[in-house]
C-alpha positions as a Markdown table, in Angstrom:
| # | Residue | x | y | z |
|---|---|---|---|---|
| 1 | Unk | 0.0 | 0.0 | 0.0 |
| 2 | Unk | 1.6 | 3.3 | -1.1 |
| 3 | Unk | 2.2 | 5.8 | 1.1 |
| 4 | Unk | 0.0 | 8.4 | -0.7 |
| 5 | Unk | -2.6 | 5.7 | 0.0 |
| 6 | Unk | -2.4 | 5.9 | 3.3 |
| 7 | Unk | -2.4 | 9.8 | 3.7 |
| 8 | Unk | -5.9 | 10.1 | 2.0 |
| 9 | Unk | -7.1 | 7.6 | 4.2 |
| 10 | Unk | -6.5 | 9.5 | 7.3 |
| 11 | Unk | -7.2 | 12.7 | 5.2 |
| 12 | Unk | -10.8 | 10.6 | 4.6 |
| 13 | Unk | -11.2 | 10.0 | 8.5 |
| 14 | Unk | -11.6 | 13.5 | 9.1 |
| 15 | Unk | -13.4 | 14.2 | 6.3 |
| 16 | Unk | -16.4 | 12.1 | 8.0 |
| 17 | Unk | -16.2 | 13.5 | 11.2 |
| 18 | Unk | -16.3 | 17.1 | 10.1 |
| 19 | Unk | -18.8 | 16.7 | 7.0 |
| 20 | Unk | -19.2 | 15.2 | 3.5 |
| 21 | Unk | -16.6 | 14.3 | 1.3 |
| 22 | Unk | -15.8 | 15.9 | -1.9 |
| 23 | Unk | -16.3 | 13.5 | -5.0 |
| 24 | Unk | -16.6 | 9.9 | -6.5 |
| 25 | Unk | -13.3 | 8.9 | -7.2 |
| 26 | Unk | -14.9 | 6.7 | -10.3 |
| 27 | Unk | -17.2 | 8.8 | -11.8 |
| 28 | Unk | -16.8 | 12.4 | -9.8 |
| 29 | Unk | -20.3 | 13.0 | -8.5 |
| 30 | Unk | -20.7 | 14.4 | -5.2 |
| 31 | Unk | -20.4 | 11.8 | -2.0 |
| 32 | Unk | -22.0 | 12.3 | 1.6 |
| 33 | Unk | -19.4 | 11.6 | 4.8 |
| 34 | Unk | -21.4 | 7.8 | 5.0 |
| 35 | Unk | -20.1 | 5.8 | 1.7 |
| 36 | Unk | -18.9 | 2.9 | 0.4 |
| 37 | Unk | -15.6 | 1.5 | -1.1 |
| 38 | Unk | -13.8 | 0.3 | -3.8 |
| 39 | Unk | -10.4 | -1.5 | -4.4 |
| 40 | Unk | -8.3 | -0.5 | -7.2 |
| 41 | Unk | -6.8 | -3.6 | -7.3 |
| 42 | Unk | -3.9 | -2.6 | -9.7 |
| 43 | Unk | -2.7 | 0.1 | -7.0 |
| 44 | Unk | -4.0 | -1.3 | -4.3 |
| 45 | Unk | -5.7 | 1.7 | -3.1 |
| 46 | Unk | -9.3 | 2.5 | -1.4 |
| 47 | Unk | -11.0 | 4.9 | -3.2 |
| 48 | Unk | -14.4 | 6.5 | -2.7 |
| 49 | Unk | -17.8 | 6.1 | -4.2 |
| 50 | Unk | -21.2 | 7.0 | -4.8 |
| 51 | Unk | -24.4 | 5.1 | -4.5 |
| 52 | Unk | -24.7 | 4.8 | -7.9 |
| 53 | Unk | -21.5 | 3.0 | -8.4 |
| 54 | Unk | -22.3 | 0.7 | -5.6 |
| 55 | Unk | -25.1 | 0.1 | -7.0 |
| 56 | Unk | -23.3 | -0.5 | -10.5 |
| 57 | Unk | -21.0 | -3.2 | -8.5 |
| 58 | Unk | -23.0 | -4.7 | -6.4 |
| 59 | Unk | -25.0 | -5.8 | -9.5 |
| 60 | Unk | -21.8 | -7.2 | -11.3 |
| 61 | Unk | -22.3 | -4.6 | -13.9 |
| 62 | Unk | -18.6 | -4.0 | -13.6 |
| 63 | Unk | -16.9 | -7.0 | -11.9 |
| 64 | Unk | -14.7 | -7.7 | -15.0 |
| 65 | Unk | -12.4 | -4.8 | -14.3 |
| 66 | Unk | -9.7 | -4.0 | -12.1 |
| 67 | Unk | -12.2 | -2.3 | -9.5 |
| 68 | Unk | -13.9 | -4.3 | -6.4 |
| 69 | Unk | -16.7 | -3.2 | -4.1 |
| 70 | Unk | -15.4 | -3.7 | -0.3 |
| 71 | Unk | -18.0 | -5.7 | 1.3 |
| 72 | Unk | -19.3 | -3.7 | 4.8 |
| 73 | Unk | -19.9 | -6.7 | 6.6 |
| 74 | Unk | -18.1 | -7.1 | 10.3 |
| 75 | Unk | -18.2 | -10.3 | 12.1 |
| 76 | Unk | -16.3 | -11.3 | 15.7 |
| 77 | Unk | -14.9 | -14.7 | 15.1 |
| 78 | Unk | -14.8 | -17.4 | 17.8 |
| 79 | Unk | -12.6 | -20.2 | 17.5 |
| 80 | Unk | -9.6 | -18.7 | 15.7 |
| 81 | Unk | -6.3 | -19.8 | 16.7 |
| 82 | Unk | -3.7 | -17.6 | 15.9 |
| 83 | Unk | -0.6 | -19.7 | 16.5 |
| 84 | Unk | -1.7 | -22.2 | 13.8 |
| 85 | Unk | -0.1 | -19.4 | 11.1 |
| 86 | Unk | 2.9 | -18.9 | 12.7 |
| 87 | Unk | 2.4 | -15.1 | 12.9 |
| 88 | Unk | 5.5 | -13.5 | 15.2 |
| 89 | Unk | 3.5 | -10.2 | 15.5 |
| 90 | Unk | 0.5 | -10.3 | 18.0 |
| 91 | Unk | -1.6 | -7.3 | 15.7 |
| 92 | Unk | -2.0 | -8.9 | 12.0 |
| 93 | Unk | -4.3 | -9.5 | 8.6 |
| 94 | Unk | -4.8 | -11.9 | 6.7 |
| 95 | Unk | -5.9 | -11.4 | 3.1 |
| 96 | Unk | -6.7 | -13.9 | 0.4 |
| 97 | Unk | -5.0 | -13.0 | -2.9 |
| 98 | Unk | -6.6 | -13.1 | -6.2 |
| 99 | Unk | -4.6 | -16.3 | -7.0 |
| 100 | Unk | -5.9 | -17.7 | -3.5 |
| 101 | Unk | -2.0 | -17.2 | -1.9 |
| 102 | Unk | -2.8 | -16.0 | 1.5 |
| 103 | Unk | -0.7 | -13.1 | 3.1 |
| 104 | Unk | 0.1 | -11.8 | 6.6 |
| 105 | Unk | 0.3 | -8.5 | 6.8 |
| 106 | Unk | 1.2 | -6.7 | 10.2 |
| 107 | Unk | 0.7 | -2.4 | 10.6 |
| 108 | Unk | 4.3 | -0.6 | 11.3 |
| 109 | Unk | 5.4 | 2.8 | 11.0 |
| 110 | Unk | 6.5 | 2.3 | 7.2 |
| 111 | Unk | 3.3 | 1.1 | 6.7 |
| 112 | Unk | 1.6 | -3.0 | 6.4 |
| 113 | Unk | 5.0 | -5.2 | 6.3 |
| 114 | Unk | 3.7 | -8.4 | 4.7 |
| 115 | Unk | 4.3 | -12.1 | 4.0 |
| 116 | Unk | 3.0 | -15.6 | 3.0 |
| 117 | Unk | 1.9 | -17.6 | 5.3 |
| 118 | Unk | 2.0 | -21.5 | 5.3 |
| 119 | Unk | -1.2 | -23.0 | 3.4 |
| 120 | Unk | -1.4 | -26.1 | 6.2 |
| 121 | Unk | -2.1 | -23.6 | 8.7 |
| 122 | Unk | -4.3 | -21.1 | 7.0 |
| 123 | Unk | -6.6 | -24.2 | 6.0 |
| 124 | Unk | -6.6 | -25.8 | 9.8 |
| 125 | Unk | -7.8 | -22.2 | 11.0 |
| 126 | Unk | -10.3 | -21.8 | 8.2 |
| 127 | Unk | -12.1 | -25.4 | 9.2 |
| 128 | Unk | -12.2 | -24.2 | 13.1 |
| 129 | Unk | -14.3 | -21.3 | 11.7 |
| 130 | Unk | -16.3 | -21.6 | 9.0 |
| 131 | Unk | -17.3 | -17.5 | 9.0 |
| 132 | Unk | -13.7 | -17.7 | 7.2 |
| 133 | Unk | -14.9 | -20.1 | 4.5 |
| 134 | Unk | -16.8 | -17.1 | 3.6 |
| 135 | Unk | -14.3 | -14.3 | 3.4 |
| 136 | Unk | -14.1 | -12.6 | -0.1 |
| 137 | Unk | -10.6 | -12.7 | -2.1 |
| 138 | Unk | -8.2 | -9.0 | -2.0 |
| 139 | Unk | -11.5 | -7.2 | -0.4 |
| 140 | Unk | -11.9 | -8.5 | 3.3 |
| 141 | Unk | -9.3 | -9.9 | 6.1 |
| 142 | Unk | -8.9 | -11.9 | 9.1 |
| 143 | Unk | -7.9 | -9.2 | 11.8 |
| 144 | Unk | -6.7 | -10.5 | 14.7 |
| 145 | Unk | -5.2 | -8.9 | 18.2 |
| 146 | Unk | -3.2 | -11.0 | 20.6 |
| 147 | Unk | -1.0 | -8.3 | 21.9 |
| 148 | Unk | -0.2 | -7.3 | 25.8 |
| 149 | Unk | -3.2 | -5.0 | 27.4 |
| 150 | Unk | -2.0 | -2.3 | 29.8 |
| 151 | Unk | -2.2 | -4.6 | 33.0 |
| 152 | Unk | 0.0 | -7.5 | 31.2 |
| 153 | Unk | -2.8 | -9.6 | 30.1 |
| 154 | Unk | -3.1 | -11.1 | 26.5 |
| 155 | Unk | -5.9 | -10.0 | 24.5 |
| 156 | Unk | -7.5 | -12.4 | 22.1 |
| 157 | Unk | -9.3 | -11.1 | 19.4 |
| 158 | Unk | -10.5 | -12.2 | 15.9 |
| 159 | Unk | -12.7 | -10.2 | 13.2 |
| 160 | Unk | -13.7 | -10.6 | 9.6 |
| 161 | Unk | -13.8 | -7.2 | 8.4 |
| 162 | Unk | -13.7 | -4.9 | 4.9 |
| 163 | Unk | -10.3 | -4.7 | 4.1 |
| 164 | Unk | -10.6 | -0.8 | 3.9 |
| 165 | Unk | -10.7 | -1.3 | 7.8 |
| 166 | Unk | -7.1 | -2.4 | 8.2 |
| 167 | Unk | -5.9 | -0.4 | 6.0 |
| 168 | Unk | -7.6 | 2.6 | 8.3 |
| 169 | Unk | -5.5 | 0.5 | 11.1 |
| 170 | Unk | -2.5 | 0.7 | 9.1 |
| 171 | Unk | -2.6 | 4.7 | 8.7 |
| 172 | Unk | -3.7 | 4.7 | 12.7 |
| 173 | Unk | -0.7 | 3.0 | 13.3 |
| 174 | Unk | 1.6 | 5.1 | 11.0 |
| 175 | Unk | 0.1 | 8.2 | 12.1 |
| 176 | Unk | 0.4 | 7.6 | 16.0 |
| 177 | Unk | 4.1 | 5.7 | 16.2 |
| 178 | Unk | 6.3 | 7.9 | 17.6 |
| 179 | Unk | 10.3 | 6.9 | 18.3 |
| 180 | Unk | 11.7 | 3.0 | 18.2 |
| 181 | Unk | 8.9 | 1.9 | 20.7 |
| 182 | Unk | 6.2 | 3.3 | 19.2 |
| 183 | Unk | 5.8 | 5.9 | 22.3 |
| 184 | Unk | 2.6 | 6.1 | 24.1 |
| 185 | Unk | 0.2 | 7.3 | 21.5 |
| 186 | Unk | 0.4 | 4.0 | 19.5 |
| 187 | Unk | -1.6 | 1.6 | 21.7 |
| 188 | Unk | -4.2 | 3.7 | 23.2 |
| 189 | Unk | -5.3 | 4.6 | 19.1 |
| 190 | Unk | -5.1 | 1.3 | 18.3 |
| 191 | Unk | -7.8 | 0.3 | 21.4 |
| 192 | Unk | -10.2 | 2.8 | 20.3 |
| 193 | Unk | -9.8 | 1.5 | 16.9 |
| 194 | Unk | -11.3 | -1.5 | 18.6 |
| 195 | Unk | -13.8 | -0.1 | 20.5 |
| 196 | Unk | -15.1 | 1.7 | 17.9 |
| 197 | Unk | -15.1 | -2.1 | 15.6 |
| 198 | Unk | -17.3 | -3.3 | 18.4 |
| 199 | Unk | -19.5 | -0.5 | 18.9 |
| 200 | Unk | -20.0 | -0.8 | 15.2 |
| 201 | Unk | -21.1 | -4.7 | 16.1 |
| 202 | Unk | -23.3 | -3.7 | 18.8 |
| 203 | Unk | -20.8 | -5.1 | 21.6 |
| 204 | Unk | -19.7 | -3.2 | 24.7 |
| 205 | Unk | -16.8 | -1.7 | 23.6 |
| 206 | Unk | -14.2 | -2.3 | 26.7 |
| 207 | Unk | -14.4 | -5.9 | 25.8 |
């Protein structure tokens, strides 16, 4: 993900808390703050679109192209196991490729560092949750949190979520790191990330 990419996403976060953003990036008409997504899968950016281009995609009208509607579903997984793809980082995605190679991708202050993951363990995860048998090539992820909480304790937490949401994550990340350590800015935006993907579920946000 480039790093313009990741400046008009946070440039796009503010944009919906103060008002309506400007334009389609497809077709240039005018957007409200509450909108979909699409993938440029070619750049792998997000870009932002009408109604009447989600409409367009969601029919299939288009689905020959470069260009992919994000889905907008969010679902908390049970069962994951996190271990089982050998991930050394304990905040990661997981994204499907187009040719069905699966990648880890873990947020850092240069952005979403990224790697293949072994097949054997990708596909012993997937059969403990079958939500994941579900999850749509390039446009949604396996998010999953097993980093240390303030008081030492490991969190454990697993989502299936538009891909357009970790890449918010990553620019969260990027945006709040400060020094080698990450400084004290870092975690606290990354929990409110979180709270916010429950609230968005209907879930008490503190857990």
């Amino acid at each position: 993900m480039s790093t313009g990419a990741l400046e008009r996403i946070i440039r796009r976060g503010r944009e919906q808390a103060t008002g309506p953003a400007e334009r389609c990036e497809l077709c240039r008409s005018g957007i409200v703050a509450t909108h979909r997504h699409m993938l440029d899968t070619d750049k792998g950016e997000v870009l932002c679109v009408c109604t009447a281009c989600t409409v367009l995609f969601n029919r299939g009208a288009a689905s020959e192209g470069h260009y992919r509607l994000i889905p907008d579903r969010r679902v908390r997984l049970r069962g994951v196991e996190p271990r089982l793809l050998g991930v050394p980082v304990g905040l990661a995605f997981f994204v499907i490729g187009a040719d069905g190679t699966v990648f880890a991708n873990y947020p850092s202050p240069a952005g979403a560092t990224q790697w293949d993951i072994d097949r054997t363990g990708w596909t012993q995860v997937v059969s403990s949750c079958p939500e994941l048998q579900t999850m749509a090539e390039q446009v949604e992820a396996l998010l999953v949190d097993t980093t240390m909480d303030g008081d030492g304790r490991a969190r454990r937490e697993a989502w299936l979520v538009p891909i357009d949401d970790c890449f918010r994550l990553v620019a969260v990340v990027r945006k709040e790191w400060k020094g080698l350590s990450g400084g004290d800015r870092v975690r606290p935006a990354i929990d409110q990330f979180f709270q916010d993907l429950r609230r968005s579920h209907g879930q008490d946000p503190r857990r």
